[in-house]
Structure formats: structure tokens, C-alpha cells
ZAMARGU-4260 file (C-alpha; in steps of 0.2 Angstrom, whole numbers, plus 5000, padded with zeros to 4 digits):
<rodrens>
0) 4801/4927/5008 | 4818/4919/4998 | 4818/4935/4989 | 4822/4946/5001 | 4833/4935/5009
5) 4843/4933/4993 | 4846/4952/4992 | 4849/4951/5011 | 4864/4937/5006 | 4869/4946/4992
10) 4873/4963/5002 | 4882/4952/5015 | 4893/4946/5002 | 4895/4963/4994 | 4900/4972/5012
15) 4913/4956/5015 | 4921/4959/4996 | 4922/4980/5002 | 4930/4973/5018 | 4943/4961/5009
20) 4946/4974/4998 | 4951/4985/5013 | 4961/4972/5020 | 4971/4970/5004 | 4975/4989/5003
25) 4980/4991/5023 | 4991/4975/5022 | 5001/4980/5007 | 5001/4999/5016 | 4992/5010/5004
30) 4979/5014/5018 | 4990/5020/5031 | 4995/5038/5035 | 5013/5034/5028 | 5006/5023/5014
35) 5020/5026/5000 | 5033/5020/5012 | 5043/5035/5011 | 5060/5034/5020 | 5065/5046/5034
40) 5074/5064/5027 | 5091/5058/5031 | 5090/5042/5026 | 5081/5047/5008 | 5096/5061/5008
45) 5109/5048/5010 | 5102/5040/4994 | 5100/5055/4984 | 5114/5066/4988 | 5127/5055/4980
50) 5116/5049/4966 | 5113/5066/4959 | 5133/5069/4960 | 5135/5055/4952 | 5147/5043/4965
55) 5134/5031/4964 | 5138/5018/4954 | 5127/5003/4945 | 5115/4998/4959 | 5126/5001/4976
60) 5111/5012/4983 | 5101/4993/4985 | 5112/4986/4997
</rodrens>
């Protein structure tokens, strides 16, 4: 009887880790449809377009 409810424990524990681990990803945004966190178009084209001209100097696209 212990034995089968050690290996019903065990799975519990392993379904709850699977779940964490689900949780991890969706918070830090790697689940979600968008899940690089890729700018709009026009904002990413305001970054880039003076960049690959070469206006951009040192690290003025951070701020």
C-alpha cells in the first residue's frame, strides 16, 4: 500500500516541477506568442536606421 502511494507522491511532485518550470518560462516571456519581445516595426526602425548609417554614436540607442 506505501508503494503505490510513493509513486502516486512521486508523480505529484514531478507534474508540480513541469508546472514550475512553465511558470518560469511564461513569467520571463518565452511562452507567449511575442515571447522574444520584439519591438514594433517603427519603433525597431528608428533604432536601426541610423545605426546602419552610422549617426549612432557609443550607446545613445539605450536611452
Amino acid at each position: 500500500m506505501l508503494g503505490s502511494l510513493e509513486g502516486n507522491l512521486l508523480a505529484a511532485l514531478a507534474l508540480a516541477a513541469l508546472e514550475t518550470k512553465h511558470d518560469l518560462l511564461r513569467g520571463l516571456g518565452l511562452l507567449t506568442q511575442n515571447g522574444l519581445g520584439l519591438t514594433t516595426e517603427t519603433l525597431l526602425l528608428t533604432i536601426v536606421a541610423p545605426t546602419t548609417l552610422g549617426k549612432l554614436e557609443s550607446w545613445d540607442f539605450l536611452y
